[in-house]
N, CA, C and O atoms as a CHARMM CRD file, in Angstrom:
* protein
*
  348
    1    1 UNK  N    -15.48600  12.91000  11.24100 PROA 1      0.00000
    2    1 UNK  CA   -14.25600  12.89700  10.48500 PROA 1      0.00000
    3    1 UNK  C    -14.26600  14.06200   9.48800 PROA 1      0.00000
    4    1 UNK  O    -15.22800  14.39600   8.79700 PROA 1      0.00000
    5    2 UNK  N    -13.02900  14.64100   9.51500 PROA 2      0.00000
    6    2 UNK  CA   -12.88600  15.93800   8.21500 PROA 2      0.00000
    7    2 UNK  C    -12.57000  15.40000   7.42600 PROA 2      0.00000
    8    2 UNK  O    -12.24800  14.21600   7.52900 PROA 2      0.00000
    9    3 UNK  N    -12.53100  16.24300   6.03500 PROA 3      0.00000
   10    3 UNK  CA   -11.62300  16.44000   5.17500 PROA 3      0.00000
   11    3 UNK  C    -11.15200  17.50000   5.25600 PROA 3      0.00000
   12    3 UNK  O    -11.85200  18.49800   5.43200 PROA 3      0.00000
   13    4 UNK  N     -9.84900  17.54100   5.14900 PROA 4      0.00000
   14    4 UNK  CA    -8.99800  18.75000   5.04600 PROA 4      0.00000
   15    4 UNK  C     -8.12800  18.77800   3.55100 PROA 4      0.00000
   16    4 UNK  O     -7.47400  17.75000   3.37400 PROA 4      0.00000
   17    5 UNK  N     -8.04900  19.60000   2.67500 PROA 5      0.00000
   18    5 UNK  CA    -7.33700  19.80300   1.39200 PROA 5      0.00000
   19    5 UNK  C     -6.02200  20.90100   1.66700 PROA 5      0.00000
   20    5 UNK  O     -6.10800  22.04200   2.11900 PROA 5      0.00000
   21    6 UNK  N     -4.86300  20.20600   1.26600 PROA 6      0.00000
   22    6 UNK  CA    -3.87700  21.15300   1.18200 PROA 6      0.00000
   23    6 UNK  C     -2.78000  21.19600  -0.11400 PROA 6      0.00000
   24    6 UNK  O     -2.80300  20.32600  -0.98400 PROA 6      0.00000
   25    7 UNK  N     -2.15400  21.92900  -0.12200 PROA 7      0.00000
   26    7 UNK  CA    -1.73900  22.01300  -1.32800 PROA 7      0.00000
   27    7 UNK  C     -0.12000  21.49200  -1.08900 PROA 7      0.00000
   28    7 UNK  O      0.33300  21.54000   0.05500 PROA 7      0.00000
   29    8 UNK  N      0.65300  21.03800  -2.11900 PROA 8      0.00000
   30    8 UNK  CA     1.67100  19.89000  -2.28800 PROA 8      0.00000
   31    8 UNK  C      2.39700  19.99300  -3.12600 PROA 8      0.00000
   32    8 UNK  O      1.88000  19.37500  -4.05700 PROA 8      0.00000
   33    9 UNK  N      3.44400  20.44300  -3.48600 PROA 9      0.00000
   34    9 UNK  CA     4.33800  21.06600  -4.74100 PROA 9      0.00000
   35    9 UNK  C      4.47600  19.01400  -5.33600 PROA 9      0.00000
   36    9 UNK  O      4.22400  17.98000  -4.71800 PROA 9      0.00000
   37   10 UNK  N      5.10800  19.33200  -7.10800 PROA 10     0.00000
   38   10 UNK  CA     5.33400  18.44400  -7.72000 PROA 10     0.00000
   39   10 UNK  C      6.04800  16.89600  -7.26300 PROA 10     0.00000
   40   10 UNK  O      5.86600  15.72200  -7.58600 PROA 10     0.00000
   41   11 UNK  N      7.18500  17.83300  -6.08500 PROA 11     0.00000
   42   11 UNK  CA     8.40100  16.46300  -6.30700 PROA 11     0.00000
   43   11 UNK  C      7.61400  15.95400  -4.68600 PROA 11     0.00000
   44   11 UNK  O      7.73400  14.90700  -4.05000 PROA 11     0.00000
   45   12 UNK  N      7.08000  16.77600  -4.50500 PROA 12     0.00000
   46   12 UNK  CA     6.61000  16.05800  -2.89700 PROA 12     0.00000
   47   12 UNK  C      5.34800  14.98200  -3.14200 PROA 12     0.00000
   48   12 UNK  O      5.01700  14.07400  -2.37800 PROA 12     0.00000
   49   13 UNK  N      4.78300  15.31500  -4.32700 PROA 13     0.00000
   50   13 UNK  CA     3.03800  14.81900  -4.76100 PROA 13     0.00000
   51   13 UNK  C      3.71600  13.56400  -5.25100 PROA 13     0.00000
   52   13 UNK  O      3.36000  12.46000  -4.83900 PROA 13     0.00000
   53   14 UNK  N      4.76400  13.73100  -6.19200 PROA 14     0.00000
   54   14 UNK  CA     5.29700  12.50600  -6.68100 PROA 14     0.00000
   55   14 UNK  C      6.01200  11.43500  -5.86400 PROA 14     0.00000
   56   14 UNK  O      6.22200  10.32200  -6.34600 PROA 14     0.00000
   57   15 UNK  N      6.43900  11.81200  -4.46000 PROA 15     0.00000
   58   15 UNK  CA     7.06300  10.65700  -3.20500 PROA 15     0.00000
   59   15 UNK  C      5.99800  10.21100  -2.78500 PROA 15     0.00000
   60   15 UNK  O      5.90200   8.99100  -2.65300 PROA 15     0.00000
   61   16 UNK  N      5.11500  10.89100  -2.51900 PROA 16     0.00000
   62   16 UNK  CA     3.63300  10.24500  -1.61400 PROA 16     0.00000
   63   16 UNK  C      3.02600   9.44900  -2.80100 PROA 16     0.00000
   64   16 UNK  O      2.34900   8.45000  -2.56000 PROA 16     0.00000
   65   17 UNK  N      3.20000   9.77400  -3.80300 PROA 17     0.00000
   66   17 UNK  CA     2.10200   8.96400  -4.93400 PROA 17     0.00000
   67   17 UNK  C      2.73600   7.53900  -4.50400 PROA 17     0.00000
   68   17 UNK  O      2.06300   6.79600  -3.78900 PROA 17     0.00000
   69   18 UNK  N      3.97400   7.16800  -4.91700 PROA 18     0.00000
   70   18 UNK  CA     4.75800   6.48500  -5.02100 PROA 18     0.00000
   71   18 UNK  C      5.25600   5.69200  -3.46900 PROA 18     0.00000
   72   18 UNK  O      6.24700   4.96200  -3.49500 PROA 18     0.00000
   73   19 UNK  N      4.70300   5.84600  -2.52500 PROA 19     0.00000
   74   19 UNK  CA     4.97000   5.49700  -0.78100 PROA 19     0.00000
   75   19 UNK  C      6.41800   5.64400  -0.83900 PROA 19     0.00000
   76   19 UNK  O      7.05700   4.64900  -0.49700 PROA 19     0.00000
   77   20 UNK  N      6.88000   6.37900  -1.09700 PROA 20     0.00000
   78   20 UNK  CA     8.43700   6.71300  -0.82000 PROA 20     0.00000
   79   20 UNK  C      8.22800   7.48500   0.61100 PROA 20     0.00000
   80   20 UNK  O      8.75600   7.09300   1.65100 PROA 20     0.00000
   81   21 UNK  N      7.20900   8.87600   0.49600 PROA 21     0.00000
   82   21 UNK  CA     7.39600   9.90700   1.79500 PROA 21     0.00000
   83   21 UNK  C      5.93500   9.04500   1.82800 PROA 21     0.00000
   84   21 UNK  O      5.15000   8.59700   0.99200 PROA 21     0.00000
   85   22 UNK  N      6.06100   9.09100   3.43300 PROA 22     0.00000
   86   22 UNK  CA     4.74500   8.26300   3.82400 PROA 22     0.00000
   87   22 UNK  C      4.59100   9.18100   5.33800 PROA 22     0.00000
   88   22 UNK  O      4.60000   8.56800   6.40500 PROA 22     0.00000
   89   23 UNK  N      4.44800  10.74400   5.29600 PROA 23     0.00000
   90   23 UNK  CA     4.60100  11.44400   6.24100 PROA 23     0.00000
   91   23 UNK  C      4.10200  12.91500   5.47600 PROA 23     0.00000
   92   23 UNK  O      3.75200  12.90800   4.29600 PROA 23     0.00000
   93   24 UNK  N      4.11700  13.98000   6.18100 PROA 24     0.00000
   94   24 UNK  CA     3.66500  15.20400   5.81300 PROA 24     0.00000
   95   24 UNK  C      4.08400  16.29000   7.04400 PROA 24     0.00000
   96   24 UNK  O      3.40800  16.13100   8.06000 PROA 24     0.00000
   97   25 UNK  N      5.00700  17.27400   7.10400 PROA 25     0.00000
   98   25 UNK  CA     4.95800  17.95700   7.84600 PROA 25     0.00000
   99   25 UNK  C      4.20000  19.22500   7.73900 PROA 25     0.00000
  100   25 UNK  O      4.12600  19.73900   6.62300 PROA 25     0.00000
  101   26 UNK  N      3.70700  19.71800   8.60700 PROA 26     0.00000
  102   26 UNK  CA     2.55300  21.29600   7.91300 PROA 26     0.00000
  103   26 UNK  C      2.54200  21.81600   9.32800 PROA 26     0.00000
  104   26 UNK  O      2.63400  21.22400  10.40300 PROA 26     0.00000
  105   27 UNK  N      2.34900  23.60400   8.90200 PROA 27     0.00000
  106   27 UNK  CA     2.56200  24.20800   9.82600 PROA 27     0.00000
  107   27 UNK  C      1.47300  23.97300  10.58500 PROA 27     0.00000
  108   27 UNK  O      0.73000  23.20900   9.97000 PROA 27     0.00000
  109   28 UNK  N      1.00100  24.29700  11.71300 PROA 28     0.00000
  110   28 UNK  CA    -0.06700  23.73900  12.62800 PROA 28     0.00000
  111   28 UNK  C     -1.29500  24.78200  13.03800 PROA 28     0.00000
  112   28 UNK  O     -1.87700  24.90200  14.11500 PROA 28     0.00000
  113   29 UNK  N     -1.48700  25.54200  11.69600 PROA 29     0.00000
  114   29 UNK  CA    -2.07600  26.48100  10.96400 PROA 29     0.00000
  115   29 UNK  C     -4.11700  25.99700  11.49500 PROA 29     0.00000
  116   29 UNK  O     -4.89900  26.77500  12.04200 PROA 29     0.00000
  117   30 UNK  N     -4.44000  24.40200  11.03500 PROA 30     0.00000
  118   30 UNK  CA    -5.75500  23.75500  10.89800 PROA 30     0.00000
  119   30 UNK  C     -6.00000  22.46800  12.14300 PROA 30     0.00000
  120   30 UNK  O     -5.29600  21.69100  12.78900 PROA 30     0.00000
  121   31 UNK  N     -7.01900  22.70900  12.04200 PROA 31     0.00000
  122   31 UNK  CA    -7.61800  21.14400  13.37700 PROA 31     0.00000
  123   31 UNK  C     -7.18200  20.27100  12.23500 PROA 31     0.00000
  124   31 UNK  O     -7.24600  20.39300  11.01200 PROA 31     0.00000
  125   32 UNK  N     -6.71900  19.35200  13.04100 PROA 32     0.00000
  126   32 UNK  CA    -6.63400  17.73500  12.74000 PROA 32     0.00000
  127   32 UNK  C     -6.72500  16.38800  13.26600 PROA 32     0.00000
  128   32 UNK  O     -5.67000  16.03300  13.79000 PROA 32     0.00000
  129   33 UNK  N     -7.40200  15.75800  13.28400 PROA 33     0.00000
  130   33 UNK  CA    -7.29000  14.49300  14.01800 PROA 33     0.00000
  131   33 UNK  C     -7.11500  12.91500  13.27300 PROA 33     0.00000
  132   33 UNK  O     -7.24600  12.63200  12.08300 PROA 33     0.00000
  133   34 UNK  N     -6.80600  12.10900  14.31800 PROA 34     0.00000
  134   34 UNK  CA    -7.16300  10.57800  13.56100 PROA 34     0.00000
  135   34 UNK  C     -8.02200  10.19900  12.64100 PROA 34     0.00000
  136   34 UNK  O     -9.04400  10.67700  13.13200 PROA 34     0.00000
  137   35 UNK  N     -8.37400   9.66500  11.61700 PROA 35     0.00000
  138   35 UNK  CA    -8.79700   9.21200  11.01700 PROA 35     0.00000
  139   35 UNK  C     -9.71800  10.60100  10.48000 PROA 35     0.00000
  140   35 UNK  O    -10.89600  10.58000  10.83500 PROA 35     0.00000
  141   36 UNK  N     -9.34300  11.60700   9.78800 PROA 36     0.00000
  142   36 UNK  CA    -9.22700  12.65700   9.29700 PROA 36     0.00000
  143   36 UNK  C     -8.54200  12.56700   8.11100 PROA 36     0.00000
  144   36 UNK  O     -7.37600  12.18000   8.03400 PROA 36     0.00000
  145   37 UNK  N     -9.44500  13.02200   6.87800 PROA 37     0.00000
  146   37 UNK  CA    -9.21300  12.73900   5.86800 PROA 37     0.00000
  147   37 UNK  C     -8.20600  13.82500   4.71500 PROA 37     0.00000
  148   37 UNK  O     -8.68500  14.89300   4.33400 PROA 37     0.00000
  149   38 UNK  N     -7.19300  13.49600   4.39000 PROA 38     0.00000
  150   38 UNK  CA    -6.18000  14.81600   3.64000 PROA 38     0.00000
  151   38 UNK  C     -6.08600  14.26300   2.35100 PROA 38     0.00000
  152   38 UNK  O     -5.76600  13.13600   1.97200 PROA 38     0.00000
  153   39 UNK  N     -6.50300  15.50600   1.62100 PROA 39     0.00000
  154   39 UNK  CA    -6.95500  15.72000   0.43400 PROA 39     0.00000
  155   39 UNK  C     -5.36600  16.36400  -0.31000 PROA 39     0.00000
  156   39 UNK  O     -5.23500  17.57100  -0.10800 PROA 39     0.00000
  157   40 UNK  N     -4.36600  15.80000  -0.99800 PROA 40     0.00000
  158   40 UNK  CA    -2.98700  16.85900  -1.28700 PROA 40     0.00000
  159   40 UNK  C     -3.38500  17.05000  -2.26100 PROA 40     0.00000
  160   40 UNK  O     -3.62100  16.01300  -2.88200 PROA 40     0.00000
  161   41 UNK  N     -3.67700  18.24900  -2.94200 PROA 41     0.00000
  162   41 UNK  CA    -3.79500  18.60100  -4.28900 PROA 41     0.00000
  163   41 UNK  C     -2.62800  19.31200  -4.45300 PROA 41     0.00000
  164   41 UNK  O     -2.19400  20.19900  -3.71800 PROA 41     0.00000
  165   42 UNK  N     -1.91500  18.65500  -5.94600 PROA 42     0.00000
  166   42 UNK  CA    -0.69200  19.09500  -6.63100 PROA 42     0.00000
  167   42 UNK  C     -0.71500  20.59700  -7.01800 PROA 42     0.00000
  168   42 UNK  O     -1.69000  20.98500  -7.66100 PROA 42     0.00000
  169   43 UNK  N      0.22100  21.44500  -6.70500 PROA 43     0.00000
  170   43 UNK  CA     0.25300  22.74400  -6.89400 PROA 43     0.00000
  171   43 UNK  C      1.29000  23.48400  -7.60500 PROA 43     0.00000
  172   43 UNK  O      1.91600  24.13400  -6.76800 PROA 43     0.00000
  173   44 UNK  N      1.71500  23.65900  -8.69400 PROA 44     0.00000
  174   44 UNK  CA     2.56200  23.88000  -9.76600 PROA 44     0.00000
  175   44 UNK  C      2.86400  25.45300  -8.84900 PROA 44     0.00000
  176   44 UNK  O      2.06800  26.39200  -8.87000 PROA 44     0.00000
  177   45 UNK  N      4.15200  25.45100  -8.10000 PROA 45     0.00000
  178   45 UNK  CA     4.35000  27.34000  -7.78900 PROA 45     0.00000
  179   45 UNK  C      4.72700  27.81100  -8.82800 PROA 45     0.00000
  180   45 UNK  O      4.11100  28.86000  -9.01800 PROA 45     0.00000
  181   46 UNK  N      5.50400  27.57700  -9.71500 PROA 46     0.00000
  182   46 UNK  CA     5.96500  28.07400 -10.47600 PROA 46     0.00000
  183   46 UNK  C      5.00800  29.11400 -11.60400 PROA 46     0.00000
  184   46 UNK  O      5.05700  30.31800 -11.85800 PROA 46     0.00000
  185   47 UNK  N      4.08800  27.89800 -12.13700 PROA 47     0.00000
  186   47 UNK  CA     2.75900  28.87900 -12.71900 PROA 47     0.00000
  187   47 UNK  C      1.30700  29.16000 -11.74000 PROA 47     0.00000
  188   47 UNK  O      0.16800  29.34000 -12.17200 PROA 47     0.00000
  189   48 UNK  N      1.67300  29.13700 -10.56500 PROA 48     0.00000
  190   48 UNK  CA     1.24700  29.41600  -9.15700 PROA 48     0.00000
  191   48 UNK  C     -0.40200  28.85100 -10.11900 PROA 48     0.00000
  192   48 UNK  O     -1.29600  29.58300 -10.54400 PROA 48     0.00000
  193   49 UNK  N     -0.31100  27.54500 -10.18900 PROA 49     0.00000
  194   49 UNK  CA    -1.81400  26.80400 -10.61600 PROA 49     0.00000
  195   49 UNK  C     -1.60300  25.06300  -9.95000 PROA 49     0.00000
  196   49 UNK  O     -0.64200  24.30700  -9.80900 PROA 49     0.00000
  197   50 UNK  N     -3.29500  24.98400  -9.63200 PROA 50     0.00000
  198   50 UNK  CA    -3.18500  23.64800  -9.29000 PROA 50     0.00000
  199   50 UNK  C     -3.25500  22.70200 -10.50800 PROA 50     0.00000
  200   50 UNK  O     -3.94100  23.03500 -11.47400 PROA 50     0.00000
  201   51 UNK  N     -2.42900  21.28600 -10.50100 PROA 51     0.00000
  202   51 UNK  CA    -2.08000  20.28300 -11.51200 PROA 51     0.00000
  203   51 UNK  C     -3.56800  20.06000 -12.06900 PROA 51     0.00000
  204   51 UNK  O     -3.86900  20.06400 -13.26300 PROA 51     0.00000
  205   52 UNK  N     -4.28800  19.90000 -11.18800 PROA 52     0.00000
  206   52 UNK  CA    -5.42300  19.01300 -11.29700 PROA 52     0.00000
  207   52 UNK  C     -5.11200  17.65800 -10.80500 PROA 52     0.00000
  208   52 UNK  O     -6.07300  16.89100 -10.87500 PROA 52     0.00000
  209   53 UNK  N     -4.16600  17.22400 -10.38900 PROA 53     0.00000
  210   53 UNK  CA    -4.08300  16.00100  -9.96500 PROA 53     0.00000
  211   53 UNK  C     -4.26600  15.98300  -8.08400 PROA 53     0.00000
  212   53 UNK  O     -3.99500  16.97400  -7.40600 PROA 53     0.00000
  213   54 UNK  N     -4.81600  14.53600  -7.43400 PROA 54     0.00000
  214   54 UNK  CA    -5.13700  14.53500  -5.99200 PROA 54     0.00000
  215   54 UNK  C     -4.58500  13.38800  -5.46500 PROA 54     0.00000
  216   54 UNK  O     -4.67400  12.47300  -6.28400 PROA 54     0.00000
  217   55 UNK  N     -4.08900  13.08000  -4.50700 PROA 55     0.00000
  218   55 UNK  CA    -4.18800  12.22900  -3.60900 PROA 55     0.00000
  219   55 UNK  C     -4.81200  12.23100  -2.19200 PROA 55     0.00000
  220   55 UNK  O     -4.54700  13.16100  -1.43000 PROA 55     0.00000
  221   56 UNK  N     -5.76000  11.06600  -1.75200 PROA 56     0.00000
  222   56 UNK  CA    -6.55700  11.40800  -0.83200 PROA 56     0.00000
  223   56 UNK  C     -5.29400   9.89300   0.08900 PROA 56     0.00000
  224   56 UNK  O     -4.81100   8.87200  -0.40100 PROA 56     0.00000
  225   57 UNK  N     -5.16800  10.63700   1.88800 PROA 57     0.00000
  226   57 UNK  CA    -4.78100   9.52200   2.52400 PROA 57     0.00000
  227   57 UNK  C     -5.60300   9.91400   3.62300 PROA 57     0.00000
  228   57 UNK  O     -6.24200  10.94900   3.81200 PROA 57     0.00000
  229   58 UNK  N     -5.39200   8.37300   4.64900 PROA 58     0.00000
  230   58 UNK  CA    -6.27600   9.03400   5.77700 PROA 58     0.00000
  231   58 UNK  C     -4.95300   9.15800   6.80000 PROA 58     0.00000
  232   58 UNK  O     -3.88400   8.55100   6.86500 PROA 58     0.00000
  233   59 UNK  N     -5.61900  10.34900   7.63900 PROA 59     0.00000
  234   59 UNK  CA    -4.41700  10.26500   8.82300 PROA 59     0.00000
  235   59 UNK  C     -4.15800   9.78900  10.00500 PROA 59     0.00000
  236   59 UNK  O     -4.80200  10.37100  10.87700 PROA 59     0.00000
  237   60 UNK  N     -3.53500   9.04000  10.35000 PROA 60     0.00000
  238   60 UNK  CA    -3.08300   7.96300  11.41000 PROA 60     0.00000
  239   60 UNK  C     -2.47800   8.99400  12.80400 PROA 60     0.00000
  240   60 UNK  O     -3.18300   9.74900  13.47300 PROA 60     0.00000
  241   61 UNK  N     -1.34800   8.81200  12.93500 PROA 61     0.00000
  242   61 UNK  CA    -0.45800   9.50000  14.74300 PROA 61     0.00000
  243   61 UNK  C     -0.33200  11.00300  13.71800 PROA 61     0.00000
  244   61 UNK  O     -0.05000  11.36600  12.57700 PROA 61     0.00000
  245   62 UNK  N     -0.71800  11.46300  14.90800 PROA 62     0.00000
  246   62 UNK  CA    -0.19700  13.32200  14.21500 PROA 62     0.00000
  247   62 UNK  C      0.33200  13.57900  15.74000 PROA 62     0.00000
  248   62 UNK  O     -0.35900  13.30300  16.72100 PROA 62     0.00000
  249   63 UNK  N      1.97800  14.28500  15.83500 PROA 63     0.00000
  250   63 UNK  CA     2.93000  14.42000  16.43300 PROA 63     0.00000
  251   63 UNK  C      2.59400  16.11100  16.39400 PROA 63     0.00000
  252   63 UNK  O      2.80200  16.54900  15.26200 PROA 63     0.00000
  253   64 UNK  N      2.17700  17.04500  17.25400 PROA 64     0.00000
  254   64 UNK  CA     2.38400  18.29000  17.75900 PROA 64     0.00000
  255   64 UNK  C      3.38900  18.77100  18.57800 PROA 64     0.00000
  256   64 UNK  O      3.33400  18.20900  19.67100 PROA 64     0.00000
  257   65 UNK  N      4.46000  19.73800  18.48600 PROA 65     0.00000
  258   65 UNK  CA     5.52400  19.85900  19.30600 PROA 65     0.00000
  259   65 UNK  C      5.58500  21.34900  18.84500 PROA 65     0.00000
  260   65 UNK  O      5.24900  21.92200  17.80900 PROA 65     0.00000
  261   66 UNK  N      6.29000  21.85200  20.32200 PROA 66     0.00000
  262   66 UNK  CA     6.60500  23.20400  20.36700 PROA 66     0.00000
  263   66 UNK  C      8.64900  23.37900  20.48100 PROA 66     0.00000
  264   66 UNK  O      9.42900  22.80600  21.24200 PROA 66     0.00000
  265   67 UNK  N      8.85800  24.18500  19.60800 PROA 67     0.00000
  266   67 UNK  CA     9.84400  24.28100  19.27500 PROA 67     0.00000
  267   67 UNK  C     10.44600  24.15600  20.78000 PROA 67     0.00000
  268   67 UNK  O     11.26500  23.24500  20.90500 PROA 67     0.00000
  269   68 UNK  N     10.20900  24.82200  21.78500 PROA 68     0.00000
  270   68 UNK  CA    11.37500  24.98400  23.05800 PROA 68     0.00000
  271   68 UNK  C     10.69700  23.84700  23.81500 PROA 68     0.00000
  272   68 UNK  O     10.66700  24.13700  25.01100 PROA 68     0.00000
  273   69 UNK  N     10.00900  22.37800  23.50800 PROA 69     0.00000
  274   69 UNK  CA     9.90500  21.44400  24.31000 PROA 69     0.00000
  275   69 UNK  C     10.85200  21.28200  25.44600 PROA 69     0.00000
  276   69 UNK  O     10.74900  21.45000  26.66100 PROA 69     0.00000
  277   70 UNK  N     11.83600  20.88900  24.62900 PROA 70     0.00000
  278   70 UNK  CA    12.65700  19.97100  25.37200 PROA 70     0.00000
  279   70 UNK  C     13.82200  21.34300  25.66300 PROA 70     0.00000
  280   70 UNK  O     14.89000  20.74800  25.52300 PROA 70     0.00000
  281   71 UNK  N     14.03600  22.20200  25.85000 PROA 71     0.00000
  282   71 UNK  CA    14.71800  23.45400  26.01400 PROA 71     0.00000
  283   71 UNK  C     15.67900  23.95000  24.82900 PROA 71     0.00000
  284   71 UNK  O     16.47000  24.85800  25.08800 PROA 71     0.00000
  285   72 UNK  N     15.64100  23.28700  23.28800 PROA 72     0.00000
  286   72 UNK  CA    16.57200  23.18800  22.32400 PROA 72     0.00000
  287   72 UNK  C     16.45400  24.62000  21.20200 PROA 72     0.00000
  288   72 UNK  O     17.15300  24.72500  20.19500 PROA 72     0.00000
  289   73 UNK  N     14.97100  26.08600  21.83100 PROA 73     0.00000
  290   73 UNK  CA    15.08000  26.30500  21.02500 PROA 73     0.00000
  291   73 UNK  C     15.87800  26.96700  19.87300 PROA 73     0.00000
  292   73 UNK  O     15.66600  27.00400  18.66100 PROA 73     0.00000
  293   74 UNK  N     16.82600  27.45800  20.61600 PROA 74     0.00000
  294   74 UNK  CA    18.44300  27.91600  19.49500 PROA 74     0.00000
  295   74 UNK  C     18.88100  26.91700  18.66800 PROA 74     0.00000
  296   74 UNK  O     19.35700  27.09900  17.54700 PROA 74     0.00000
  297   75 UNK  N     18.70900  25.77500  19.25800 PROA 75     0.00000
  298   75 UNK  CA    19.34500  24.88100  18.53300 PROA 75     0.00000
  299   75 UNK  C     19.14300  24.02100  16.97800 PROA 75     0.00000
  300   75 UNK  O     19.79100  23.60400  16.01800 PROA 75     0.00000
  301   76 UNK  N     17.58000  24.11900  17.59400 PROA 76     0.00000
  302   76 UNK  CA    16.46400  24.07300  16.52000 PROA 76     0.00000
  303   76 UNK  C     16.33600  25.73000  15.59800 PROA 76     0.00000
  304   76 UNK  O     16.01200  25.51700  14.43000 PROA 76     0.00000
  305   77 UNK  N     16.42100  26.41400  15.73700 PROA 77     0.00000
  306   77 UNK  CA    16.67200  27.81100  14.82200 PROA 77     0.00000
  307   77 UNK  C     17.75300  28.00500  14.12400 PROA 77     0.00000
  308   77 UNK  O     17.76300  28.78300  13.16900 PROA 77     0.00000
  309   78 UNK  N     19.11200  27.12100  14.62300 PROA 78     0.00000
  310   78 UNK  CA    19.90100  27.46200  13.99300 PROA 78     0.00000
  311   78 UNK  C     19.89800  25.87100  13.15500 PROA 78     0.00000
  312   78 UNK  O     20.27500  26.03200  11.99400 PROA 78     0.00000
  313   79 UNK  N     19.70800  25.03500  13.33600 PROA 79     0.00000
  314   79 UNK  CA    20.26900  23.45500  12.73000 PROA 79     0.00000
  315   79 UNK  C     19.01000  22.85500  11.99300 PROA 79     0.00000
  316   79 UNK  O     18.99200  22.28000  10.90500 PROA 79     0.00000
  317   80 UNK  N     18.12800  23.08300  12.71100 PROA 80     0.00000
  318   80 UNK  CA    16.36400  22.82300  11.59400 PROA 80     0.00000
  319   80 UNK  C     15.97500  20.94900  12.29300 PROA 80     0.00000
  320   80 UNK  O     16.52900  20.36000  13.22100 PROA 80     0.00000
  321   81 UNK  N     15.42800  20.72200  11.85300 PROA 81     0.00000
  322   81 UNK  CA    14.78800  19.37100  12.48500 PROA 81     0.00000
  323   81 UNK  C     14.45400  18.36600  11.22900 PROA 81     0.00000
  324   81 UNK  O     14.02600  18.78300  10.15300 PROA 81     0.00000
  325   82 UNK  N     14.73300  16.86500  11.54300 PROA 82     0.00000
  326   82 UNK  CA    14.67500  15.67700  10.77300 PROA 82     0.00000
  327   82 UNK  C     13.32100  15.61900  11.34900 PROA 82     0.00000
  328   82 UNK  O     12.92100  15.94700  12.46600 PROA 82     0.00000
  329   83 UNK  N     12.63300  15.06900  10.20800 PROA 83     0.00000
  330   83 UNK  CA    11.41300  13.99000  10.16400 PROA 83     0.00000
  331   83 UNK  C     11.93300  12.87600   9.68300 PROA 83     0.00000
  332   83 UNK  O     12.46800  12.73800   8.58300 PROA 83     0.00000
  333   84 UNK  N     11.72300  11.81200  10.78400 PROA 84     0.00000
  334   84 UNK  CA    11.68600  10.31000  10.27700 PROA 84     0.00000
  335   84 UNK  C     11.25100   9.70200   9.99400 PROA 84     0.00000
  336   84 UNK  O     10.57700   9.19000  10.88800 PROA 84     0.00000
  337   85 UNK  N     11.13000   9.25600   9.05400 PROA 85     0.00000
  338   85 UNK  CA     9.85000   8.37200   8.47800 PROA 85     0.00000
  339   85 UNK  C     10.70700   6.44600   9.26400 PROA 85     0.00000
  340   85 UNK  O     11.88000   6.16100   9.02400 PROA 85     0.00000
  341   86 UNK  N      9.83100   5.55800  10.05900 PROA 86     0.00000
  342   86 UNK  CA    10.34100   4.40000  10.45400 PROA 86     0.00000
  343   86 UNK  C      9.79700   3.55000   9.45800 PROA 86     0.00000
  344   86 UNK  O      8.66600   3.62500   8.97700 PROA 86     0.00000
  345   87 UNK  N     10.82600   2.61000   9.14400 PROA 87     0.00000
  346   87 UNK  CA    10.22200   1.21300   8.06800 PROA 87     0.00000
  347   87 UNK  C      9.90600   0.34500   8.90900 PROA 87     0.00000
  348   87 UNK  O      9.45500  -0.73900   8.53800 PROA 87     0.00000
């Protein structure tokens, strides 16, 4: 199992603190797997410094997709894509 640390602007650190966003989209930049451990450390851009504050979750289904899957990719370039979070 990893840990992986990434960085998490204010209003996003504050939905996950709170189980409001119970999801994370990230570019597909790092390995990741199940039960793989993500480290969000709060990242102030503005004074481009970290808060000092962390949240550690573990990660469950991770969804990989290539923009022209399903043949949409104009469609997706021009309109952008929902993440759903299901209750």
């Amino acid at each position: 199992m990893a840990i992986i640390s990434k960085k998490i602007h204010p209003e996003y650190f504050e939905m996950v603190k709170s189980g409001k966003k119970n999801f994370e989209l990230r570019l597909a930049d790092f390995e990741v797997k199940e039960g793989d451990t993500l480290i969000l450390e709060e990242w102030n851009p503005e004074i481009k410094e970290y808060t000092g504050r962390k949240l550690e979750k573990n990660i469950g289904y991770i969804l990989k997709f290539d923009l022209d899957k399903f043949g949409q990719k104009k469609e997706v370039e021009e309109k952008g894509l929902y993440v759903i979070s299901l209750e």
